[in-house]
KOLGU-4560 file (N, C-alpha, C; in nm, 3 decimals, padded with zeros to 5 digits):
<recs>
<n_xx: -03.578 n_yy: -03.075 n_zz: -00.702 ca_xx: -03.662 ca_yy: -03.064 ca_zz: -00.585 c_xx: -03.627 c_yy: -03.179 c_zz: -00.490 mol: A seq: 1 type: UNK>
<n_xx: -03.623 n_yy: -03.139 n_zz: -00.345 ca_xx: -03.618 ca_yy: -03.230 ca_zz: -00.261 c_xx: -03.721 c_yy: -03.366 c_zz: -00.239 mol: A seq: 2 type: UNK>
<n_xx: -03.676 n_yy: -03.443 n_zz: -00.176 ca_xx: -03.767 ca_yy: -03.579 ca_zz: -00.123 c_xx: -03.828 c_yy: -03.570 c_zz: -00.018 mol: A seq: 3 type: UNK>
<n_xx: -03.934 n_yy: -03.476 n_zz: 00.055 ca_xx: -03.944 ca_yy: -03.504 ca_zz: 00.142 c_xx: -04.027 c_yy: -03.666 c_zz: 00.218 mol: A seq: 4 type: UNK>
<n_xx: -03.988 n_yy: -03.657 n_zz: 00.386 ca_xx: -04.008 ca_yy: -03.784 ca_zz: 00.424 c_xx: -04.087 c_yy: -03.761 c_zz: 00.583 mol: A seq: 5 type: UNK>
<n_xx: -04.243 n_yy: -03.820 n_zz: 00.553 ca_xx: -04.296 ca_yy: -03.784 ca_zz: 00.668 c_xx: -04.238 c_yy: -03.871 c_zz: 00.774 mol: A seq: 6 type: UNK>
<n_xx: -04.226 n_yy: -03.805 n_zz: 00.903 ca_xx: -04.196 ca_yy: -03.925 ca_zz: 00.985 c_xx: -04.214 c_yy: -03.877 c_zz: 01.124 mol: A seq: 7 type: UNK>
<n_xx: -04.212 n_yy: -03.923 n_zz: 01.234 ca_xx: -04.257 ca_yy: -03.858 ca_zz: 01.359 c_xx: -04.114 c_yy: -03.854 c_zz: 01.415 mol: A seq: 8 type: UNK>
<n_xx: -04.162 n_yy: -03.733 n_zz: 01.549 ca_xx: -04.046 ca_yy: -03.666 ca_zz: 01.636 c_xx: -03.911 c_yy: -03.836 c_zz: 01.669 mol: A seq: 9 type: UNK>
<n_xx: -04.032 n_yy: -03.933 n_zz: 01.756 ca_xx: -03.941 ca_yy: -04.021 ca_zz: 01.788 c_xx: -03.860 c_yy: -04.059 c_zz: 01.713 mol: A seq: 10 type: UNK>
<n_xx: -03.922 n_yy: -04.174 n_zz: 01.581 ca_xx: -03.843 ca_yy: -04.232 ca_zz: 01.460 c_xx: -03.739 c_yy: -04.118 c_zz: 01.421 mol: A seq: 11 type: UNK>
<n_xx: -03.748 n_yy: -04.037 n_zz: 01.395 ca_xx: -03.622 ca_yy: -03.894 ca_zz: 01.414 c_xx: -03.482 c_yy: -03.908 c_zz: 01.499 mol: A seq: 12 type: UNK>
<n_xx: -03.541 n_yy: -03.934 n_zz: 01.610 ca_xx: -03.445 ca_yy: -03.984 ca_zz: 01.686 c_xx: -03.398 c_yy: -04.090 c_zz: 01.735 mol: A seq: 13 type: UNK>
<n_xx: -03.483 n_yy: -04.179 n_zz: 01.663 ca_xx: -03.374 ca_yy: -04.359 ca_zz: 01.643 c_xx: -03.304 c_yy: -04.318 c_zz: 01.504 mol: A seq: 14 type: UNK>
<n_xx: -03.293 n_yy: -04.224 n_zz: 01.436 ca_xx: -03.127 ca_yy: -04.234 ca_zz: 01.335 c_xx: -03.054 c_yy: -04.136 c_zz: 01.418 mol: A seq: 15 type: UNK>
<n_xx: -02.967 n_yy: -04.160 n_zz: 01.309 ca_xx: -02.834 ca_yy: -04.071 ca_zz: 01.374 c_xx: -02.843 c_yy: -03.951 c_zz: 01.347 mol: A seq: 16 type: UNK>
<n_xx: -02.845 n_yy: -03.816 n_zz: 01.417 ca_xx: -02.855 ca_yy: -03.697 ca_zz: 01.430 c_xx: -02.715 c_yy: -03.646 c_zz: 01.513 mol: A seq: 17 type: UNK>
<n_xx: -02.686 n_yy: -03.539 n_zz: 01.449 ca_xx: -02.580 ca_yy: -03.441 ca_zz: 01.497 c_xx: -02.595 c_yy: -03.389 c_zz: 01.706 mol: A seq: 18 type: UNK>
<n_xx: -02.525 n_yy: -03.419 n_zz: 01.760 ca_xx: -02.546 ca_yy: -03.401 ca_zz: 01.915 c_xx: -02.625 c_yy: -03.260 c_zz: 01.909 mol: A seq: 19 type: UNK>
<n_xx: -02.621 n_yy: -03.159 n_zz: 01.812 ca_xx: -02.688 ca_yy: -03.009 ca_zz: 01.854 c_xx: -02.811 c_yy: -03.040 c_zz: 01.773 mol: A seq: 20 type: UNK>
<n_xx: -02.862 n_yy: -03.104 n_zz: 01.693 ca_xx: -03.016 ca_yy: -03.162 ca_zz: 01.658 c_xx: -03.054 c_yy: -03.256 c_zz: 01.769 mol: A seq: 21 type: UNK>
<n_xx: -03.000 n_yy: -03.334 n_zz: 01.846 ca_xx: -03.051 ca_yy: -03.434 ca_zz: 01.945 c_xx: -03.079 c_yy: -03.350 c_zz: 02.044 mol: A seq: 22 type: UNK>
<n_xx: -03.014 n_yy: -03.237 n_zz: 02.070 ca_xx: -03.041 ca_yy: -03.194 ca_zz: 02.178 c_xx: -03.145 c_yy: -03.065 c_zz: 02.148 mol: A seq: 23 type: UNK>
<n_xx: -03.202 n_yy: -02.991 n_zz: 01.999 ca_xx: -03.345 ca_yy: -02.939 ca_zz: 02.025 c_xx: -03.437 c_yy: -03.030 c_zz: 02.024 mol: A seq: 24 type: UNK>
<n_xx: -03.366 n_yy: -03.156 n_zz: 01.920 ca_xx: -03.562 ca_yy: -03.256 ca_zz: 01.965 c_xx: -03.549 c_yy: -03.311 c_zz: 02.101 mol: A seq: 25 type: UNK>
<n_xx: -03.466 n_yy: -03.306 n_zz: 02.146 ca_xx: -03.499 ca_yy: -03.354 ca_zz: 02.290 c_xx: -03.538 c_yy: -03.275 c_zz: 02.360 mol: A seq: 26 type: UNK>
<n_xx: -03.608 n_yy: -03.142 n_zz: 02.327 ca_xx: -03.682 ca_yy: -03.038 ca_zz: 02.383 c_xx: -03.812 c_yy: -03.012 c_zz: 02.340 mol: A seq: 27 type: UNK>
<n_xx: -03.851 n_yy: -03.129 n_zz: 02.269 ca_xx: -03.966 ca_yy: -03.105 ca_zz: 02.203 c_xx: -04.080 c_yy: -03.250 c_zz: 02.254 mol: A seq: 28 type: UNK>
<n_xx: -04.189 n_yy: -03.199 n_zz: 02.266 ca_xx: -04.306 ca_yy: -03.238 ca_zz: 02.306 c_xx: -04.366 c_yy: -03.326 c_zz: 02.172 mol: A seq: 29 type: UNK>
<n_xx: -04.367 n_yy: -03.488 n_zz: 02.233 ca_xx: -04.405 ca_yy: -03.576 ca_zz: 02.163 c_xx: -04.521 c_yy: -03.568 c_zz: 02.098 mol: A seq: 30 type: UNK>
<n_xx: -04.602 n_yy: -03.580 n_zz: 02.219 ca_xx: -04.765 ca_yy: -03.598 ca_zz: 02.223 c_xx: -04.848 c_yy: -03.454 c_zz: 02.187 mol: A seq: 31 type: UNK>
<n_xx: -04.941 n_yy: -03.455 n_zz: 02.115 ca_xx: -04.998 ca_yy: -03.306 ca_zz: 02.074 c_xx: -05.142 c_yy: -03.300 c_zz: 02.071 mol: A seq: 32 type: UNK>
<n_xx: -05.218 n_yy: -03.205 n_zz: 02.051 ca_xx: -05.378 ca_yy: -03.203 ca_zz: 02.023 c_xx: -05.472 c_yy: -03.271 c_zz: 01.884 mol: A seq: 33 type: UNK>
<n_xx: -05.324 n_yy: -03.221 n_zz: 01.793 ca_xx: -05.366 ca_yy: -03.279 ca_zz: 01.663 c_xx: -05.351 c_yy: -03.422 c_zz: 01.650 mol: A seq: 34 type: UNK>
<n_xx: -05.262 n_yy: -03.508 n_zz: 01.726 ca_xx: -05.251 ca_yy: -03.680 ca_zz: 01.742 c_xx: -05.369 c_yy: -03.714 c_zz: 01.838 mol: A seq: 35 type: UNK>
<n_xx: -05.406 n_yy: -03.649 n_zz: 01.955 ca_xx: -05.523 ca_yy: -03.694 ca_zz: 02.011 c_xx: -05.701 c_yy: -03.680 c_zz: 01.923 mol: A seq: 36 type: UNK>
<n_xx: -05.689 n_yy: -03.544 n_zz: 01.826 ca_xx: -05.808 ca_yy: -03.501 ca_zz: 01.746 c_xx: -05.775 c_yy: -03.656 c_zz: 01.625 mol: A seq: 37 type: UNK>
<n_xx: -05.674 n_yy: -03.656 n_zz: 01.557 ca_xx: -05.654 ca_yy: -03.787 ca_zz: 01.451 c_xx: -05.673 c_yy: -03.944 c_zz: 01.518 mol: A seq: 38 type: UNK>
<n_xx: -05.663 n_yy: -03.913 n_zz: 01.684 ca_xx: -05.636 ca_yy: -04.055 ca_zz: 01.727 c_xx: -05.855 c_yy: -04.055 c_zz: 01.731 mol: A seq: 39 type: UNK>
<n_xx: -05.865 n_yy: -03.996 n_zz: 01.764 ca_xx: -06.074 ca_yy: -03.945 ca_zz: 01.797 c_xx: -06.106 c_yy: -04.022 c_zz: 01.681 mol: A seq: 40 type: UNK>
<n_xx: -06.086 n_yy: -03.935 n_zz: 01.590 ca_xx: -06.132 ca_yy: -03.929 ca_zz: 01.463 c_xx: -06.115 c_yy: -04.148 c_zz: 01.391 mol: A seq: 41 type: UNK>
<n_xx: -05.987 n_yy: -04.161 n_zz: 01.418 ca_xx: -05.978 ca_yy: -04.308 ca_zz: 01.374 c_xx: -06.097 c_yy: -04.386 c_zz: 01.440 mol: A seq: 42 type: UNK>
<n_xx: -06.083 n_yy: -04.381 n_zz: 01.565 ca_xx: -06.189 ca_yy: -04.455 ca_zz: 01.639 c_xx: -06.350 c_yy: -04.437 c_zz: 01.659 mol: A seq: 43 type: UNK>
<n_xx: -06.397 n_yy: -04.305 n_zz: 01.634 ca_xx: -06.529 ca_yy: -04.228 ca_zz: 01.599 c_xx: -06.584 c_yy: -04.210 c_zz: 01.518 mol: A seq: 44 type: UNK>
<n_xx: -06.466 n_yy: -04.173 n_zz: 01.410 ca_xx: -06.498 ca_yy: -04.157 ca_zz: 01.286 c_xx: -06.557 c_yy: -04.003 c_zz: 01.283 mol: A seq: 45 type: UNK>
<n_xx: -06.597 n_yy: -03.980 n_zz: 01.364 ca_xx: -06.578 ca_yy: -03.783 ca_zz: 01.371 c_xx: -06.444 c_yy: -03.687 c_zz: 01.393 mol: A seq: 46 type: UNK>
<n_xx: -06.468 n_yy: -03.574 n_zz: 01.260 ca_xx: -06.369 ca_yy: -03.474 ca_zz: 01.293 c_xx: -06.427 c_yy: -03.380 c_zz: 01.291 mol: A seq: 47 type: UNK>
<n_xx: -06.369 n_yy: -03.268 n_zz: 01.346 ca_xx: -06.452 ca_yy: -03.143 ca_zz: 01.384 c_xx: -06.321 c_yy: -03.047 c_zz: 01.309 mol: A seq: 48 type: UNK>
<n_xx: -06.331 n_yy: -03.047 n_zz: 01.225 ca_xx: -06.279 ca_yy: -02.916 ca_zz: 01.099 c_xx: -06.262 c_yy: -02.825 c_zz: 01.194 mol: A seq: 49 type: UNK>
<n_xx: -06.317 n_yy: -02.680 n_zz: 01.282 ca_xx: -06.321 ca_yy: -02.612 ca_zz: 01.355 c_xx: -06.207 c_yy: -02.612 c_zz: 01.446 mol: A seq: 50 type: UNK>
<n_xx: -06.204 n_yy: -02.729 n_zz: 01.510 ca_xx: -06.072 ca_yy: -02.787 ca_zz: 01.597 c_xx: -05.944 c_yy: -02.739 c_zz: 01.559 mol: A seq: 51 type: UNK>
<n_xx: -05.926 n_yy: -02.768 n_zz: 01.439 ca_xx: -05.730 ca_yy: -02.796 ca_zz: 01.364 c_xx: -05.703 c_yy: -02.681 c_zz: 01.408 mol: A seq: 52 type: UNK>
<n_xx: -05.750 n_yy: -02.527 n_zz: 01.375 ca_xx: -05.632 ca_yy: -02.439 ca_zz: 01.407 c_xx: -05.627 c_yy: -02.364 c_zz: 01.550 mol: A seq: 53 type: UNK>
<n_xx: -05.737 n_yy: -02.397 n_zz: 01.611 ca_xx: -05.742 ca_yy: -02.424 ca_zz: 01.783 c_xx: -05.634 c_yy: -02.519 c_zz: 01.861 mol: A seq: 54 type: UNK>
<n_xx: -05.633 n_yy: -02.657 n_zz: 01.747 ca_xx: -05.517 ca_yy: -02.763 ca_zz: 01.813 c_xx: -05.380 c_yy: -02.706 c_zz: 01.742 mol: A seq: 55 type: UNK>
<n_xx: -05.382 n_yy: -02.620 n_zz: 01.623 ca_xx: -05.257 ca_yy: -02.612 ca_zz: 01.582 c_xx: -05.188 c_yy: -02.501 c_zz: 01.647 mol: A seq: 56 type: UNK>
<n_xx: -05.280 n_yy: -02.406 n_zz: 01.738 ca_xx: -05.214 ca_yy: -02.319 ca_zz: 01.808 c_xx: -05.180 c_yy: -02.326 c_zz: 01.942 mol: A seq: 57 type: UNK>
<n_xx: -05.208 n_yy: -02.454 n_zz: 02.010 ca_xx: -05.227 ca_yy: -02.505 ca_zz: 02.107 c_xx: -05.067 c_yy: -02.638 c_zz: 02.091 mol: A seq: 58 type: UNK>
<n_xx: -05.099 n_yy: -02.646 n_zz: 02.026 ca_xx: -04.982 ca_yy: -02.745 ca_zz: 01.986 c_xx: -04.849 c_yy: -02.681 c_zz: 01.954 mol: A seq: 59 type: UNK>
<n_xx: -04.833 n_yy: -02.603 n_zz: 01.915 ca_xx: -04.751 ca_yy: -02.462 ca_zz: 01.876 c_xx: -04.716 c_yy: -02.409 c_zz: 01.996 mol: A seq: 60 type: UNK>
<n_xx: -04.799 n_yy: -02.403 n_zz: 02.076 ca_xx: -04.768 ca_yy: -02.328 ca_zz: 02.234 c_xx: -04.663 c_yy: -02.489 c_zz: 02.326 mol: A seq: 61 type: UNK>
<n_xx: -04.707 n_yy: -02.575 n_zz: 02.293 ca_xx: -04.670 ca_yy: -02.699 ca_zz: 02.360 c_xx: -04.559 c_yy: -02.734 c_zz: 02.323 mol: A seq: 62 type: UNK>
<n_xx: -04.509 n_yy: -02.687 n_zz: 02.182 ca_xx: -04.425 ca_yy: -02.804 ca_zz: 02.144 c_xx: -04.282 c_yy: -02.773 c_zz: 02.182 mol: A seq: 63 type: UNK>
<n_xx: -04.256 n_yy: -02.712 n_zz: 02.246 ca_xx: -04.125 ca_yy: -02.658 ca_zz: 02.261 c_xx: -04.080 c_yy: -02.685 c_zz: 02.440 mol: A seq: 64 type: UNK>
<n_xx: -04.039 n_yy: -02.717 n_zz: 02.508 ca_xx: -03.997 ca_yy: -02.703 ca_zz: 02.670 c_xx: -03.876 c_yy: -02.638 c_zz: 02.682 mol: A seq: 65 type: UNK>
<n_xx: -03.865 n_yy: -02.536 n_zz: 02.770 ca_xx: -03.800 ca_yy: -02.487 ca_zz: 02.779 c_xx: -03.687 c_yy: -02.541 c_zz: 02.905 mol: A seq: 66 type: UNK>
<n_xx: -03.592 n_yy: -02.476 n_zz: 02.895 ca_xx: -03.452 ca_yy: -02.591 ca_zz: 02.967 c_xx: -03.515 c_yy: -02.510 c_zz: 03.119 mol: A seq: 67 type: UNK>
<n_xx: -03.447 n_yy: -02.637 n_zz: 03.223 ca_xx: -03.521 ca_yy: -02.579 ca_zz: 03.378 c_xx: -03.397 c_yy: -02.598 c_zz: 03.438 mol: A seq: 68 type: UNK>
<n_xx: -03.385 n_yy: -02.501 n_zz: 03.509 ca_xx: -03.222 ca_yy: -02.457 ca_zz: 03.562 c_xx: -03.258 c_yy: -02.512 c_zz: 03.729 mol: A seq: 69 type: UNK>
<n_xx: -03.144 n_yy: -02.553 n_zz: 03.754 ca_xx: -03.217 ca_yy: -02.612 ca_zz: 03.885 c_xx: -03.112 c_yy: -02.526 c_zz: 03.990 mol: A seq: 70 type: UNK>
</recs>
C-alpha cells in the first residue's frame, strides 16, 4: 500500500513537478469554502456539519479555471 502525504496545492508546487503537472495546478484555485469554514471554525470554535457538502460542491465548481484566450 501506498504512503499517502497530505499537503496543500502551493507546497505542491515548491517541489519539482513535471512542466504538464505545473501547468494543471497552475489552473487550480488556491483558496476554497472548506479553508474559510476550517479557518471559522479555528477561531469560533463553531462548525456547522450542514455546510461541508454545500462547500464541497461549491468548491468543486471553483477549483478548476479555465484557460482565457485573449
Amino acid at each position: 500500500m501506498a504512503t499517502t502525504k497530505k499537503m496543500t496545492i502551493k507546497s505542491l508546487l515548491a517541489e519539482h513537478v513535471s512542466a504538464d503537472i505545473a501547468a494543471v495546478l497552475g489552473k487550480l484555485n488556491h483558496g476554497t469554502f472548506g479553508d474559510c469554514h476550517t479557518a471559522i471554525f479555528k477561531e469560533t470554535g463553531v462548525w456547522v456539519e450542514d455546510l461541508v457538502p454545500v462547500f464541497q460542491k461549491l468548491d468543486a465548481l471553483l477549483a478548476f479555471r479555465p484557460s482565457v484566450q485573449h
